[in-house]
DRENNUDO-207186 format. One line per 8 residues: number of its first residue (from 1); for each residue x, y, z of C-alpha. Coordinates in Angstrom, 2 decimals, always signed. Example, Ala and Ser with C-alpha at 12.3 -4.5 7.8 and 13.67 -1.06 7.14 Angstrom:
2
1> +12.30 -4.50 +7.80; +13.67 -1.06 +7.14
% end
This chain:
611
1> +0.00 +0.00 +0.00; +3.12 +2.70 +0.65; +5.98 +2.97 -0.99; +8.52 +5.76 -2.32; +5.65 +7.53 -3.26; +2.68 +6.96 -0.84; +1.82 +8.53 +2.62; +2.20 +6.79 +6.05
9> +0.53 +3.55 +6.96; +0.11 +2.50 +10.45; +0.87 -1.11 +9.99; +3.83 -0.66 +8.51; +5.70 -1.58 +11.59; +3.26 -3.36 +14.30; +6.65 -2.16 +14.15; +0.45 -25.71 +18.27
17> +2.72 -26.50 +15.58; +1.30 -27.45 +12.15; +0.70 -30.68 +9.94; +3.23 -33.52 +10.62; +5.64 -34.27 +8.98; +6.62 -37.34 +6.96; +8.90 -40.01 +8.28; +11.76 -38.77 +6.35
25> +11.55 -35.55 +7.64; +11.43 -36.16 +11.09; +14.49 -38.39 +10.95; +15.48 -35.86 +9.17; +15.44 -33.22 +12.26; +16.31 -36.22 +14.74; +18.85 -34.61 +17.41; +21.74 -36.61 +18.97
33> +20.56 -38.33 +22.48; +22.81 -37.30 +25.40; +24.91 -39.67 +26.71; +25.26 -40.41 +30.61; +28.21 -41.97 +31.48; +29.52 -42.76 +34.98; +33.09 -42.15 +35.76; +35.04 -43.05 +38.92
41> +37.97 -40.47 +39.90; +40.32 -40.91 +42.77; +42.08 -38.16 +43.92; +44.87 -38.38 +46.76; +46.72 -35.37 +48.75; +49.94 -35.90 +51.16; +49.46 -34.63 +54.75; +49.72 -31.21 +55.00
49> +49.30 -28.03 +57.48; +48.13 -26.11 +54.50; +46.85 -28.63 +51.38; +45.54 -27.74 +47.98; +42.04 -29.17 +48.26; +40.52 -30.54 +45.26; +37.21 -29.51 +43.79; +35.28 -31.72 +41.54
57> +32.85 -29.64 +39.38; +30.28 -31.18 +37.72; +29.85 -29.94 +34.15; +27.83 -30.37 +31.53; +30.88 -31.03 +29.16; +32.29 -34.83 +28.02; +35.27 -34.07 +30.19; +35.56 -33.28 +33.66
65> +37.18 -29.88 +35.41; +39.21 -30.13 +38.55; +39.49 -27.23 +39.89; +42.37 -26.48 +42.85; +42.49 -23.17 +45.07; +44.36 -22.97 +47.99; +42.99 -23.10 +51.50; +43.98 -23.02 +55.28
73> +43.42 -26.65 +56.50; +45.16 -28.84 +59.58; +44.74 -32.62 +58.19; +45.61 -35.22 +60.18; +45.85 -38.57 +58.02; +45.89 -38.78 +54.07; +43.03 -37.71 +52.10; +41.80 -40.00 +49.63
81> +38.16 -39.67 +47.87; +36.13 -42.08 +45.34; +33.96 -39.96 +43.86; +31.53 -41.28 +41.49; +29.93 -38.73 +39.34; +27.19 -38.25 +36.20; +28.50 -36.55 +33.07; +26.32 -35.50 +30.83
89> +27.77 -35.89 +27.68; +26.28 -33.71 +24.29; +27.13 -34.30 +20.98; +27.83 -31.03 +18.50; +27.05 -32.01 +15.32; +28.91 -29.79 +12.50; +27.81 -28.68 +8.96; +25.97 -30.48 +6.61
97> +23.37 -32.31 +8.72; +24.03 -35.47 +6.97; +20.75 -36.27 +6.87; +19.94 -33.32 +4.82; +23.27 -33.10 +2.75; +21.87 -34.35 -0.37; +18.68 -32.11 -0.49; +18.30 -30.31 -3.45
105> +15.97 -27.02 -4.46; +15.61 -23.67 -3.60; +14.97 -21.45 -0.30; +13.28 -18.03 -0.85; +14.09 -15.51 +2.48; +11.93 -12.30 +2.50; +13.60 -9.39 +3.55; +12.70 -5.85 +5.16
113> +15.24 -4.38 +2.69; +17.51 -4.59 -0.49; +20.69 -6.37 +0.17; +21.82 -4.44 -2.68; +21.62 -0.97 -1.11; +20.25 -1.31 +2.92; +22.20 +0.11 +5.42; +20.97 -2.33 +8.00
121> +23.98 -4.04 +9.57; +21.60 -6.85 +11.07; +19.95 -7.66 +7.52; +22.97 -7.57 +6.38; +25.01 -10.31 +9.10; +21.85 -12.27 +9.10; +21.91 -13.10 +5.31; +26.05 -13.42 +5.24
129> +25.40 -15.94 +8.31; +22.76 -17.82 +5.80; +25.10 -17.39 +2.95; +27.95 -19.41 +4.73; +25.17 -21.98 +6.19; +24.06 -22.71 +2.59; +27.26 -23.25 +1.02; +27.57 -26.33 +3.02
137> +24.70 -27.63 +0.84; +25.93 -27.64 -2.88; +22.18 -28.81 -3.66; +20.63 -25.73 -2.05; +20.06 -22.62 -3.97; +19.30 -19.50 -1.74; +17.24 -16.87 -3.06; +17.30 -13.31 -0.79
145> +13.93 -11.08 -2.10; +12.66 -7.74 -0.90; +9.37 -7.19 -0.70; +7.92 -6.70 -4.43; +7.30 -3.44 -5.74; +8.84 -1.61 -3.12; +5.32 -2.68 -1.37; +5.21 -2.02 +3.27
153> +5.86 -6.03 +4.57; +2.86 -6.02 +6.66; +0.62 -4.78 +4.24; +2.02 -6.71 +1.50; +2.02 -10.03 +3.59; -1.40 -9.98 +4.88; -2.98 -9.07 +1.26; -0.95 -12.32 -0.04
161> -2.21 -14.29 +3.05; -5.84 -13.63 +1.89; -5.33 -14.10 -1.21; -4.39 -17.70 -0.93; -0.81 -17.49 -1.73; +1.03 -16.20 +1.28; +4.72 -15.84 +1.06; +6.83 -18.63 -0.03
169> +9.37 -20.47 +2.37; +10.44 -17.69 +5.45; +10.58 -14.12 +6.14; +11.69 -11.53 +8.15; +8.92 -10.75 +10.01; +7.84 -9.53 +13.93; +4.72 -11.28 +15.10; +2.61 -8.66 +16.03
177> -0.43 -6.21 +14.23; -2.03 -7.29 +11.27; +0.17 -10.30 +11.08; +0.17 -11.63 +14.48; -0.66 -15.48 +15.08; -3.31 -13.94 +17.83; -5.53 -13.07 +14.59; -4.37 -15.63 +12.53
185> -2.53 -18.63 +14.44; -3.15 -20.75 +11.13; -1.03 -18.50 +8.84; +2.12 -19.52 +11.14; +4.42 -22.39 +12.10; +5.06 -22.17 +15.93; +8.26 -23.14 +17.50; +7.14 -23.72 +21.03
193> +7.59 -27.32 +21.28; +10.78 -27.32 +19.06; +12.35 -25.63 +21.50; +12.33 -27.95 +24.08; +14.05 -30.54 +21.75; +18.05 -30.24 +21.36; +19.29 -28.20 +18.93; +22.14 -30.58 +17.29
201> +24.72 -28.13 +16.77; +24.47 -26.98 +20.46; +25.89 -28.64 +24.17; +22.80 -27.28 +25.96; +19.78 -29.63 +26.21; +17.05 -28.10 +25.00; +17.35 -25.44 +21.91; +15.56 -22.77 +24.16
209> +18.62 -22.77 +26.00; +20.94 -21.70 +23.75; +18.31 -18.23 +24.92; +19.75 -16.69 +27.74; +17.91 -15.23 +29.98; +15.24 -17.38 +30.38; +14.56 -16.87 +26.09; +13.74 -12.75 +26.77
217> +14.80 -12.42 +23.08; +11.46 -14.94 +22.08; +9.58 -13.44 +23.91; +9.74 -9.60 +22.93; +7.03 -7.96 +20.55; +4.58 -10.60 +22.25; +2.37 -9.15 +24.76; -0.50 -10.76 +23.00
225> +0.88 -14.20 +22.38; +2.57 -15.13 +26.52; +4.99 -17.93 +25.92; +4.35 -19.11 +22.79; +7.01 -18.37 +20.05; +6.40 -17.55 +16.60; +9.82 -15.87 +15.97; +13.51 -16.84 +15.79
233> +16.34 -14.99 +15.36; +19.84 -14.32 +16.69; +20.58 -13.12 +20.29; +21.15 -9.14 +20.95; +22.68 -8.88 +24.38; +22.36 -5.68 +26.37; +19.62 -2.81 +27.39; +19.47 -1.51 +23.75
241> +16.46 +0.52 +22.20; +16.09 +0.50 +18.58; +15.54 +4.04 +18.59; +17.23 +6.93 +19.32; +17.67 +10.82 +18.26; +20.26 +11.53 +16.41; +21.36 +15.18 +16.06; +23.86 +17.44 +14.26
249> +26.63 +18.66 +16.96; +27.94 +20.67 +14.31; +24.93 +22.87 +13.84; +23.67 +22.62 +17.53; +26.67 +24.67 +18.19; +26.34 +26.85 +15.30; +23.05 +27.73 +16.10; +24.00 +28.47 +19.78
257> +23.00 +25.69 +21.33; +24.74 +24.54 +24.55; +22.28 +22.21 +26.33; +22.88 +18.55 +26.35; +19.21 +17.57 +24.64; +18.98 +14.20 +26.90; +17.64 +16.75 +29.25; +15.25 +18.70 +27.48
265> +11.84 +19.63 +28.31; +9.15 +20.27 +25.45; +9.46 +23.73 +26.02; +13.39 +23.36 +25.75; +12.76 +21.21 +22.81; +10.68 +23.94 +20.89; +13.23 +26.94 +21.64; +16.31 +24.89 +20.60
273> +14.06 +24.21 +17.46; +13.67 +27.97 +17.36; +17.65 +29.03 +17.27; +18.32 +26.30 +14.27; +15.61 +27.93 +12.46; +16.88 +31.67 +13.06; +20.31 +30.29 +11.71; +19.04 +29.17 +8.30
281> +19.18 +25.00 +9.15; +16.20 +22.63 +9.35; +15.46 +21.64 +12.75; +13.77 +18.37 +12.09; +13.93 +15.78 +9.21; +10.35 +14.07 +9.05; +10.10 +10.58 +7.30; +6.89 +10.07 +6.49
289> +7.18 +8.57 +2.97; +9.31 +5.28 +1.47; +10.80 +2.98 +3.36; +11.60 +4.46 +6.54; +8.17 +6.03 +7.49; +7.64 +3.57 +10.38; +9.82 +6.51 +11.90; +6.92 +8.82 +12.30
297> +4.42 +6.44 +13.78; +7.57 +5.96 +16.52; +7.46 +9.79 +17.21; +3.54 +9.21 +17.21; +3.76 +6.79 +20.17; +6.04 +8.94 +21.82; +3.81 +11.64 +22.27; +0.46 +9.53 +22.92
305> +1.96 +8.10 +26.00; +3.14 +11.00 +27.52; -0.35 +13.12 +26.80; -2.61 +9.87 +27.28; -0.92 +8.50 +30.07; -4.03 +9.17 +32.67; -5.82 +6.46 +30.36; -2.96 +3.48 +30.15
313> -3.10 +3.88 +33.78; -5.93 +3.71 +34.03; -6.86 +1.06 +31.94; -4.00 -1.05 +32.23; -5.11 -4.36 +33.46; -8.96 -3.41 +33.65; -10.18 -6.49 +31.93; -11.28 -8.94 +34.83
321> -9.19 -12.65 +33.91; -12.59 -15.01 +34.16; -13.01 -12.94 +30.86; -10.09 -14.96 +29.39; -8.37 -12.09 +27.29; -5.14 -13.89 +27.95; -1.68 -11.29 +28.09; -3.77 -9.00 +26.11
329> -5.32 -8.12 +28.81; -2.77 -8.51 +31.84; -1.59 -5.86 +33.35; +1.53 -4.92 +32.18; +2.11 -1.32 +32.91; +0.89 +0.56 +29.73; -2.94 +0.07 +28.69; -2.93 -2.10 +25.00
337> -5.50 -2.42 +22.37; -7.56 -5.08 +24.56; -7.96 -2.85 +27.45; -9.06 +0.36 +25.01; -11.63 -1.96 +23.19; -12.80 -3.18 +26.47; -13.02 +0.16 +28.48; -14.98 +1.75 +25.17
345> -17.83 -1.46 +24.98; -18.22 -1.45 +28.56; -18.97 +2.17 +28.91; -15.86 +2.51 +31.41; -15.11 +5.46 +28.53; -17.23 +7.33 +27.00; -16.62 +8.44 +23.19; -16.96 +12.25 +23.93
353> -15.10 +12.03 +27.26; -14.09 +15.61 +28.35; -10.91 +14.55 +29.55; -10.03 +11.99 +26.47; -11.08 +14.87 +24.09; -8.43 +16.80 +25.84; -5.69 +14.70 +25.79; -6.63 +13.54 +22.44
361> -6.71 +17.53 +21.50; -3.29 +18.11 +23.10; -1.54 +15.28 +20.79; -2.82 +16.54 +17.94; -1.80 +20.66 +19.12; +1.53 +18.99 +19.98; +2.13 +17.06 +17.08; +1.23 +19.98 +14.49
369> +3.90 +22.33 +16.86; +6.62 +19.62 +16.17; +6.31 +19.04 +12.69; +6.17 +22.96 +12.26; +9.97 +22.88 +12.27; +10.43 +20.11 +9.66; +11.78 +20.55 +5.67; +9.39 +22.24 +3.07
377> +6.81 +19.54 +1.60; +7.32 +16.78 +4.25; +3.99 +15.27 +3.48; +4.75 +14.99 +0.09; +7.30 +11.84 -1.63; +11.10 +12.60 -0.88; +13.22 +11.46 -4.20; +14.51 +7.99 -3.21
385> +17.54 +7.76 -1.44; +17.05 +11.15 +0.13; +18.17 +11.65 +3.80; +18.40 +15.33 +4.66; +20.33 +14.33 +8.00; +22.47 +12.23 +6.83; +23.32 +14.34 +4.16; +24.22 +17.53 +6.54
393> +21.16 +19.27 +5.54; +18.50 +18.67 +8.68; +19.91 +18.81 +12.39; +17.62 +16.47 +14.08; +16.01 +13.04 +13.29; +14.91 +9.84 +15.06; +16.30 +6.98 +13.28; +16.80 +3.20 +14.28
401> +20.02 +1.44 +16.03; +20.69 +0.30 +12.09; +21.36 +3.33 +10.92; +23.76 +4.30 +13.52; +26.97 +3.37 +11.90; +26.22 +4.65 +8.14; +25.33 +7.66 +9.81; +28.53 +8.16 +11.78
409> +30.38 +7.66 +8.45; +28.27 +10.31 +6.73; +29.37 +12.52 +9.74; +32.78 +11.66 +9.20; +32.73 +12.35 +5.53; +30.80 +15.32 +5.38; +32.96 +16.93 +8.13; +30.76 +17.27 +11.11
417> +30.01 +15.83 +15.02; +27.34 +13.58 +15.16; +25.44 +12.81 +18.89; +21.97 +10.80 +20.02; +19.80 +10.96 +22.85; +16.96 +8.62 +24.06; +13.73 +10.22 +25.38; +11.19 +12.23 +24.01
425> +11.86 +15.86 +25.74; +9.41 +15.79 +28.83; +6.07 +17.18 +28.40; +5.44 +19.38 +31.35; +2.23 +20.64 +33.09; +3.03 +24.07 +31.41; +2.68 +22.30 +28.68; -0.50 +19.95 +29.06
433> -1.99 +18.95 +32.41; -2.80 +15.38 +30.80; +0.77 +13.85 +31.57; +3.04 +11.91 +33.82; +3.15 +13.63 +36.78; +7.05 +12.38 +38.06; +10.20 +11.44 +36.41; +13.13 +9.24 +38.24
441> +12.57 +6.29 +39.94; +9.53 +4.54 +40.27; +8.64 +6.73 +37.71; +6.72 +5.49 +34.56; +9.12 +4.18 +31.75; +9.49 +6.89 +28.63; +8.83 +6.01 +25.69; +11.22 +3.47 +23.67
449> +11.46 +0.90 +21.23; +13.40 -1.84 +22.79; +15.38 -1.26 +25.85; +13.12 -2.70 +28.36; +14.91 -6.56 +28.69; +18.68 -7.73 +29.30; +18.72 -9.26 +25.47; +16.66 -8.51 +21.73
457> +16.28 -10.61 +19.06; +18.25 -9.99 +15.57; +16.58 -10.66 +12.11; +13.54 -12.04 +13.51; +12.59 -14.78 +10.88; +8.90 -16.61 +10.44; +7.56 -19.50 +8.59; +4.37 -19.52 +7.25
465> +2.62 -23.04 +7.82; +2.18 -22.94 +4.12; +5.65 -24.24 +3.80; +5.51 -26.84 +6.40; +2.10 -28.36 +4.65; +3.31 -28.63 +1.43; +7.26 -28.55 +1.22; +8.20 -30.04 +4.68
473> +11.71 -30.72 +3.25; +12.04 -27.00 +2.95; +11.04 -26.77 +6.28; +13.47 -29.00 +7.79; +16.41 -27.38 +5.96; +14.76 -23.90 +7.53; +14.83 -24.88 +10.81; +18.59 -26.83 +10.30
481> +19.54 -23.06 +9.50; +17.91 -21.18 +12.35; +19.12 -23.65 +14.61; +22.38 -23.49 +13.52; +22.66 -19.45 +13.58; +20.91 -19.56 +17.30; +24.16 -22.00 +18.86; +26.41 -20.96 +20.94
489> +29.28 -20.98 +18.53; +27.35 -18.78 +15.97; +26.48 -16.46 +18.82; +30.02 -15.92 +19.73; +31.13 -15.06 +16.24; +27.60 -12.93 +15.89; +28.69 -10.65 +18.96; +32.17 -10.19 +17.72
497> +31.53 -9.03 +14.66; +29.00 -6.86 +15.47; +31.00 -5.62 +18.04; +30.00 -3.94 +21.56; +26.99 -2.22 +20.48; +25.32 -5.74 +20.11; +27.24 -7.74 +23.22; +27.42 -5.77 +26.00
505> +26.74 -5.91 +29.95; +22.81 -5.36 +30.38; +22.05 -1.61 +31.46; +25.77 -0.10 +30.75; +26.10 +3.03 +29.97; +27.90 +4.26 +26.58; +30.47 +5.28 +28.44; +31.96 +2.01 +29.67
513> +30.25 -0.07 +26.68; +32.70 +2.61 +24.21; +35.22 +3.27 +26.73; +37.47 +2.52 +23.58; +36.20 +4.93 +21.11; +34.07 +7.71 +22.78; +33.36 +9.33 +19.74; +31.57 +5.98 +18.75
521> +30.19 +5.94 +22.21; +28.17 +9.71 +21.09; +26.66 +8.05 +18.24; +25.30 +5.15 +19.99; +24.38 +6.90 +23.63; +20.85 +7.38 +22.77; +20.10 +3.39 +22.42; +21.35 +2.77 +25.86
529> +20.43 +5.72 +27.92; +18.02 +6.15 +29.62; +18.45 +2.61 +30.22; +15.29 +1.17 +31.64; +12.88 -1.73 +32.08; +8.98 -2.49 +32.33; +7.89 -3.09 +36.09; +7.97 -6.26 +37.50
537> +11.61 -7.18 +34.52; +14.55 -6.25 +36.55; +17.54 -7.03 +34.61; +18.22 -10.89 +34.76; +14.52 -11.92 +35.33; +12.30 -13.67 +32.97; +10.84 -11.37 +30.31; +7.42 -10.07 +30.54
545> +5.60 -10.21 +27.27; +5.49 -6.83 +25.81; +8.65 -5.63 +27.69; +9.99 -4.22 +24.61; +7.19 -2.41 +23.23; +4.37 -0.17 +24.64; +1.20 -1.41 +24.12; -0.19 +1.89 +22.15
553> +1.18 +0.68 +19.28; +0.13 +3.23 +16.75; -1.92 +6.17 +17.00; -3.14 +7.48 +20.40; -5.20 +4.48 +20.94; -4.29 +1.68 +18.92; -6.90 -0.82 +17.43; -5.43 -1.94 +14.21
561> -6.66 -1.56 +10.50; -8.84 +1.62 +9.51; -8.61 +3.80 +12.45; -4.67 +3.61 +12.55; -4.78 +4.37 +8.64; -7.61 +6.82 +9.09; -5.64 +8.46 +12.18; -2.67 +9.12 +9.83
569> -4.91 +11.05 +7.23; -6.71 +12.95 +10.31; -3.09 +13.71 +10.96; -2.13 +14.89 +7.56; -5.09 +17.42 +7.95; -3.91 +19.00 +11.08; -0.20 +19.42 +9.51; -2.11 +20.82 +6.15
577> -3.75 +23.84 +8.46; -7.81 +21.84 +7.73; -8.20 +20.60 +10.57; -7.75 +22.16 +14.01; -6.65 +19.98 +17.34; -10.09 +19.89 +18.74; -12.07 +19.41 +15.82; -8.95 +16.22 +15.21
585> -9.54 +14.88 +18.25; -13.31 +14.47 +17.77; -13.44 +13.69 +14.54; -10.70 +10.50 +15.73; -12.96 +9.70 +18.35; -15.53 +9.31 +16.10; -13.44 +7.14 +13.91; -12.69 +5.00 +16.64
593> -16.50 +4.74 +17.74; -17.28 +3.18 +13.99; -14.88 +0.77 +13.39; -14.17 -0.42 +16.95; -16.52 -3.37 +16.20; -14.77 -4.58 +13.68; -11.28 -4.42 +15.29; -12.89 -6.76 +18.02
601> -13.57 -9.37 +15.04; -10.21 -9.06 +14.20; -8.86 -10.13 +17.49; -10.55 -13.36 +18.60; -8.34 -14.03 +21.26; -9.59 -11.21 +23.48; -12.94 -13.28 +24.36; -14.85 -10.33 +23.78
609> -17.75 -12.31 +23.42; -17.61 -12.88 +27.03; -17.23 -9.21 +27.73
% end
């Protein structure tokens, strides 16, 4: 539906298992059984006043670690020990499976971008990890498509879904909006019960373990689906949000500007704004066309929370459990699309809510203010390739951890100091009334992507059950790849070569994560400070669903479908000078009011029938 050439669309980024298998197949995806062997080890120490005491540690290795350290003792007679111990002993199996060696066809992968010209170092790694997995299969040709036409992946996908000819073989995909296995749990394979089976190229047990952190990384993007996985990809380690501000140093100082922006209010926001302006730069580059408008529907969210936040507080967890809305409706410290369907059908909140209408009138007032300060024609198509920040022309934009390296080089090039930040500048009550009332801790969480659990998840890939149904050798070589990439040996070359910003202590600061190369450090400080998680997911803990994502989604009260696209074009209006704030906000509401049935229908897991 989007493109190069078309506006926004709010699902462009919402940024048990199927038929068995046949008997060749399954032998097919047959894991080595762990061996337990018993083993009998003697270990004898002269008297001593001070002896070296021997440790056995058990390990889950074929060999056995003795491990000495020195300790004050007084002995009185030899020591001599039988100890008779269990050692669980895993086989790693290297490439080719043998049982899949002589398969022979072709694997299509689905990706976000164009291999030929993305940016996006994590596209990228993924398909050179695949690349090197493949060549171990001389019968195996491997096929790397972008979506056709230039087409938005969610759109594209679900319109090929209903059309009876979903997407062949795998995908990058999240499983969440229009696509999620919550609305459609027969359009997916679900790994679930694979991962409790051993991954073959791994020592741990079970595949899921080869997930630290109790599998956070499954589980993110998922507030709707609890523990079941959809999703695999590689392992992120550390606090890191996929977005972040990025902003011109260069011009900041040009311009006057001598506050660190982390720190910002609104009203700081807006003056700092008004000094790049008076010195002839573009405050703000806007995305709101091509491939990277999923940008503005991030800035959207921002600024819903923070004006709507009276509501996801107050909705957030309303729907009673005998209902059976599942996570959907758990309470999870932000108010999802469940809750807002819920509140609105049971009366809880009324469409023309005086204090709704406000904070609904306020995010549009606020929104307009922002995008005041962007470049000339932002509604309109930017010639492809365009990137007024990167190209030293704009002195602010929000942009995803992806970019963050082709951007420091187009700093470096173009001769001028590149920084980030994380948080939306606070909206104070001199600004609206209708926000968060505290910051600091205990405080609610700003606004991120990501950055709410110890470890993400990489290229997150899908399978559609299509695949599994009618080409279930395709599957099995599908899943010999992701389990393969997800090992522990993959992992460890995965973090090296994408370096620190990707492997890193869970909730350090730039400082020590770059402690190398601070200038590196300034581009990438926005993705791990503030640093922050959900309540209830310290750092180490099992993942909540949804830690990762707040549960707005899109527009100020997400429900999916029409009213996200018809919030875009209300949007649009106010931008254009049509449409004031208050007339916006009522004529959203009213949007809302209409097609709310129909985003119920959509969502069968919520029970609403029982509502």
């Amino acid at each position: 539906m989007s493109g190069a050439n078309s506006k926004i669309t709010r699902r462009r980024f919402l940024s048990g298992a199927g038929a068995a298998l046949g008997a060749t197949v399954l032998a097919a995806c047959a894991t080595p059984t762990p061996q337990v062997i018993k083993e009998t080890v003697i270990v004898e120490k002269p008297v001593e006043k001070v002896v070296k005491e021997t440790v056995v540690v058990k390990e889950t290795v074929p060999v056995e670690k003795l491990v000495t350290k020195e300790v004050e003792k007084v002995v009185t007679k030899e020591v001599e020990k039988v100890v008779t111990k269990e050692v669980v002993k895993s086989d790693v199996m290297q490439l080719p499976n043998p049982k899949l060696k002589d398969f022979k066809g072709t694997l299509t992968y689905y990706t976000w971008e164009n291999l030929q010209s993305t940016n996006n170092n994590v596209v990228q790694l993924n398909a050179q990890f695949m690349r090197e997995w493949a060549a171990k299969y001389p019968g195996l040709t491997l096929k790397f498509e972008p979506i056709p036409g230039n087409q938005e992946q969610y759109p594209w996908t679900v319109t090929q879904f209903q059309a009876g000819s979903p997407p062949p073989d795998f995908q990058t995909m999240f499983p969440v909006g229009d696509v999620s296995p919550a609305k459609h749990p027969d359009w997916w394979y679900e790994w679930t019960a694979d991962l409790q089976q051993k991954n073959p190229y791994s020592p741990n047990l079970r595949w899921f373990d080869d997930f630290p952190f109790d599998g956070a990384a499954l589980r993110q993007n998922t507030a709707e689906l609890g523990d079941h996985i959809w999703a695999i990809g590689e392992n992120v380690l550390g606090t890191k949000a996929l977005n972040a501000w990025f902003y011109n140093k260069t011009m900041f100082q040009k311009a006057g500007i001598t506050t660190d922006p982390a720190t910002w209010t609104w009203k700081d926001f807006i003056a700092a704004m008004d000094k790049l302006k008076a010195a002839g730069f573009i405050p703000y580059y806007a995305q709101t066309t091509g491939d990277m408008n999923y940008l503005t529907m991030w800035e959207v969210n921002q600024v819903a929370q923070e004006v709507l936040y009276p509501f996801y507080e107050k909705l957030d967890g309303i729907i009673p459990p005998e209902v059976g809305a599942g996570p959907a409706g758990a309470k999870e410290g932000y108010a999802g699309a469940a809750e807002w369907a819920y509140a609105f059908k049971k009366g809880i909140i009324k469409f023309n809510d005086p204090q709704l209408l406000q904070c609904l009138t306020d995010f549009f007032r606020l929104r307009k203010q922002w995008y005041s300060y962007t470049q000339p024609g932002f509604l309109a198509a930017s010639p492809k390739g365009e990137d007024m920040f990167r190209d030293g022309k704009a002195a602010m934009r929000q942009s995803g951890v992806w970019d963050a390296d082709a951007l420091a080089k187009a700093a470096k090039d173009g001769g001028w100091e590149i920084g980030s930040w994380g948080n939306l500048p606070k909206i104070t009550d001199d600004v609206t009334s209708n926000n968060r009332k505290s910051t600091g801790p205990g405080a609610p969480p700003f606004y991120r992507i990501g950055g709410g659990s110890a470890v993400g998840i990489g290229a997150s890939t899908m399978v559609p059950m299509v695949t599994v149904q009618k080409n279930p050798e395709k599957f099995a070589m599908i899943k010999d790849f992701l389990q393969w990439l997800t090992a522990p040996e993959q992992q460890a070359r995965y973090c090296k070569t994408m370096g620190p910003p990707s492997c890193s202590r869970p909730n350090a600061p730039a400082s020590e994560i770059f402690a190398d190369n601070p200038q590196l450090g300034a581009v990438y400080r926005g993705f791990y400070e503030p640093a922050y998680y959900w309540p209830g997911s310290p750092y180490g803990a099992k993942a909540k669903a949804g830690d990762n994502w707040n549960g707005t989604w899109i527009g100020p009260i997400s429900l999916g479908g029409a009213i996200d696209d018809g919030e875009w074009r209300i949007e649009a209006q106010v931008y254009g000078g049509t449409l004031a704030p208050d007339a916006a906000a009522k004529q959203y509401l009213s949007l809302v009011e209409r097609e709310l049935d129909q985003a119920i229908k959509a969502n069968p897991t919520w029970n609403a029938s029982k509502w």
